[in-house]
N, C-alpha and C positions, 0 to 999 in steps of 0.2 A: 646652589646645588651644582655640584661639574659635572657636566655633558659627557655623557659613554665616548669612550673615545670610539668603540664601535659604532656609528650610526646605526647598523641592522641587527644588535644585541637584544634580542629578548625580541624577536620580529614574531617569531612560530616559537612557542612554548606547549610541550604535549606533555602528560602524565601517562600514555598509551604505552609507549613503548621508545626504546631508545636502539641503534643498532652502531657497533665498533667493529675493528678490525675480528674478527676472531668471535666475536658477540653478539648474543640479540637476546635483550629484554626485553618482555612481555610484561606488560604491572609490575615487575621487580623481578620475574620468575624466568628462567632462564630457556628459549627455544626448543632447544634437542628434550629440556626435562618435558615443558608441556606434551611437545608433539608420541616423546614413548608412553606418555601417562597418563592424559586426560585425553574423551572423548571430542566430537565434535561439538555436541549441547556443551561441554562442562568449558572447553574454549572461548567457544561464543558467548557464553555467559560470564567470564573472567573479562574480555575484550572489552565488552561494551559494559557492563558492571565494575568492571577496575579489583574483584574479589571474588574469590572461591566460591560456585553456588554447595547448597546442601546437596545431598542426596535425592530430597523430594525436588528441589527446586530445579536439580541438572534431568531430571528425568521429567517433569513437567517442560520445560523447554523442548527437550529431546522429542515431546508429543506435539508440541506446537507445530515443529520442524517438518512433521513428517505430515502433519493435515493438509498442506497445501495442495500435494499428488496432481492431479488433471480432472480438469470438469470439461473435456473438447472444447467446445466453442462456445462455453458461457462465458467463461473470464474474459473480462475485457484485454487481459494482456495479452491472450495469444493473438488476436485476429494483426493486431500491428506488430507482433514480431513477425507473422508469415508473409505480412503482407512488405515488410524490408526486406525478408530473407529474399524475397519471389525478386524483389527488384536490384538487391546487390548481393546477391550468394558469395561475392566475395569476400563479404565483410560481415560473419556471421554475429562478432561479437556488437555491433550496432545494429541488427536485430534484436537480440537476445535486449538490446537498451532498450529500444525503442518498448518491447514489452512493460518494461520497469517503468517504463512513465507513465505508462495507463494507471497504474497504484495509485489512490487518491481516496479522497472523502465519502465518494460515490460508493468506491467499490473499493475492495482489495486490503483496505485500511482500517485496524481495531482502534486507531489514535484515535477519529470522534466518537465512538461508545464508550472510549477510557477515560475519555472528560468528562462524558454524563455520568456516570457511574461515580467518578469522584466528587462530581456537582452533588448528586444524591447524598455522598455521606455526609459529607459537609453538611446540606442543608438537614439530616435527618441527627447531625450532633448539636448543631447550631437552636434549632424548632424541637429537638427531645419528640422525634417522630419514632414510630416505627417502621420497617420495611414493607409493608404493606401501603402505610400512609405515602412515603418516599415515593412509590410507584405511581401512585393517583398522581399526585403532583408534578411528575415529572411529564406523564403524560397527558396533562391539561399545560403544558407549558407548549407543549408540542405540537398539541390540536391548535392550542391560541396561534403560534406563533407559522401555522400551516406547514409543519415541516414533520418530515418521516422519521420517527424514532429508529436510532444506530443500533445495529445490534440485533435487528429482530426483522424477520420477513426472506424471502427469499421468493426470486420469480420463478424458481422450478422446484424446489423442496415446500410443497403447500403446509404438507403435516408437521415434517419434522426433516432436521436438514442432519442427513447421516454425520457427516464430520464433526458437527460441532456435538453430538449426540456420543459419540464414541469420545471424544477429546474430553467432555463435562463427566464422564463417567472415570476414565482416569486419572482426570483432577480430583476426583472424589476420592477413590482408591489412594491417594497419594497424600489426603487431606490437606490441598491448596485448593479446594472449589471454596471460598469461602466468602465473606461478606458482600465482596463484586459479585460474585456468582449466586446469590440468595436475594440479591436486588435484581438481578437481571429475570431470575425464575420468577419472581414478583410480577415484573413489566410484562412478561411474556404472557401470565395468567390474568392480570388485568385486561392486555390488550387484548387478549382471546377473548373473556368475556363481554368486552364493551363491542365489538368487532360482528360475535356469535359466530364466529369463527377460527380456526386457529390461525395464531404469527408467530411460528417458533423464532425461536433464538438461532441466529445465523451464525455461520463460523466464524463474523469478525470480532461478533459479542463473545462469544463462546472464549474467543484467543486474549480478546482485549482481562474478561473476567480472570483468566489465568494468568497472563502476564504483569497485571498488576498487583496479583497478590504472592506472585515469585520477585516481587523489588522493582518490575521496571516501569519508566513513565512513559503516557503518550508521545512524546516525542521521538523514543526509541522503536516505538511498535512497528511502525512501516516500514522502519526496514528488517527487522525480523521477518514481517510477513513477505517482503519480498524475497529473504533468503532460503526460506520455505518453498516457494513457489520456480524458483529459477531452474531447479530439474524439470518441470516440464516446460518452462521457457526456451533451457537447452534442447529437449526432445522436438518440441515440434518447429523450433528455428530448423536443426538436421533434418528431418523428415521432409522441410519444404521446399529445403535447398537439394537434399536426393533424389523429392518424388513428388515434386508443387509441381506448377505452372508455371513459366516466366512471366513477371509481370503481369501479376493480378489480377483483374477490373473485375469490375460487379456491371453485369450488362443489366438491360432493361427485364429481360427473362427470369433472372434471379433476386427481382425486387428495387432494383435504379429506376427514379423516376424525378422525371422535369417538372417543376411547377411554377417555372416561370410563365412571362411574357409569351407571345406567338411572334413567330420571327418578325421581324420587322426594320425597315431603312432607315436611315438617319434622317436630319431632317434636309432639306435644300438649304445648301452653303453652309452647313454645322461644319467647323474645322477649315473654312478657307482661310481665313485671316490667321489662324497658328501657322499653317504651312506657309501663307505668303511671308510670315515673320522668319520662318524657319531655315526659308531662298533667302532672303536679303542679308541675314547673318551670315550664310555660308558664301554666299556671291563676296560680301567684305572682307571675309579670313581669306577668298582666295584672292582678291586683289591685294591684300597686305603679302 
């Protein structure tokens, strides 16, 4: 076979988009056409889908988008955006990063409810379960395995968590609340009853159930949910760089606390024999 005579021939290969003198293609579709035509859901969803969503599916997005709003200071992403802004106001857009790295598994993230949710059907086409049975199972997987079921619970929304409650109702309206979204009600009403308490369905479950049934995979989720959330990323980075503090701290008054050792000395001659290594090196470089 003959070697490219380009070495760097086929280095980056994208189907996104291409851009020429005069040009920009977006999945085949031309710049200036998107931008007078399609919304911002109906963009987003061509970008990262590669295809035109529907109707139900650009306005399902369009709801995803707009759930993320401001919770003050539960999200984990603002406290480290304010807390960069407070420290380099000059450099707001590595605030507004440092928020976006809080997104994770923990928090922020529909990616691991969208895996269990797909674990489920799998396993309820595979066993000829039903969606009730699916639910049991998934959450004895969960109990065994000591870990907190995705998608459900919330440390400030006890009963019900407003956002993903308005979000499930519009997906309804739109009829994309469906098979994700019918296994998650399941989980939600198991885990209530086994509990004797309620665990609603949290906004990641809530977005994960929608997003996966408008075409996209967990992999794609997290950053959907962070491009949701980045308006008030943008807000409270501003806010702390016009009207913060410089330079942050959390003192002991506001909950900082030591739980180490009691002070305490080193031992006698801990460290003399480093230093006396440290003179004899430097005594030779200066005689060389």
């Amino acid at each position: 076979m003959t070697p490219p005579t380009d070495p760097w021939e086929g280095y980056w290969t994208t189907k996104i988009g291409s851009a020429g003198e005069g040009r920009i293609l977006v999945r085949g579709y031309r710049a200036e056409e998107l931008i007078e035509r399609l919304n911002f859901a109906e963009t987003t969803y061509l970008v990262i889908k590669g295809e035109l969503p529907t109707p139900a599916q650009a306005q399902a997005l369009d709801a995803v988008l707009r759930t993320g709003l401001d919770q003050q200071f539960i999200s984990s992403a603002v406290p480290p955006a304010r807390f960069a802004a407070s420290a380099a106001p000059e450099a707001p857009a590595a605030a507004i990063a440092a928020g976006v790295i809080a997104f994770g598994s923990v928090t922020g993230s529909p990616g691991q409810c969208a895996e269990m949710l797909i674990a489920g059907h799998r396993m309820a086409q595979a066993d000829g379960l039903d969606t009730d049975e699916v639910a049991r199972l998934i959450l004895e997987q969960y109990r065994d395995a000591g870990r907190k079921v995705p998608g459900l619970g919330h440390p400030m929304h006890k009963q019900a968590e407003p956002r993903a409650q308005a979000l499930r109702g519009i997906a309804s309206e739109l009829g994309v609340w469906g098979q994700s979204g019918r296994l998650l009600e399941a989980l939600e009403a198991e885990a209530t009853e086994r509990l004797g308490r309620p665990l609603p369905v949290n906004l990641a479950g809530a977005i994960a159930a929608v997003l996966l049934e408008i075409g996209f995979e967990p992999l794609e989720m997290v950053g959907i949910a962070i491009i949701g959330y980045l308006p008030a990323l943008v807000a409270h980075t501003v806010e702390e760089i016009r009207e913060g503090v410089p330079l942050r701290i959390i003192p002991e008054a506001l909950g900082a606390r030591y739980a180490g050792p009691p002070e305490r000395a080193l031992p006698d001659g801990y460290g003399e024999q480093s230093r006396a290594g440290t003179k004899q090196k430097n005594h030779k470089e200066d005689l060389s």
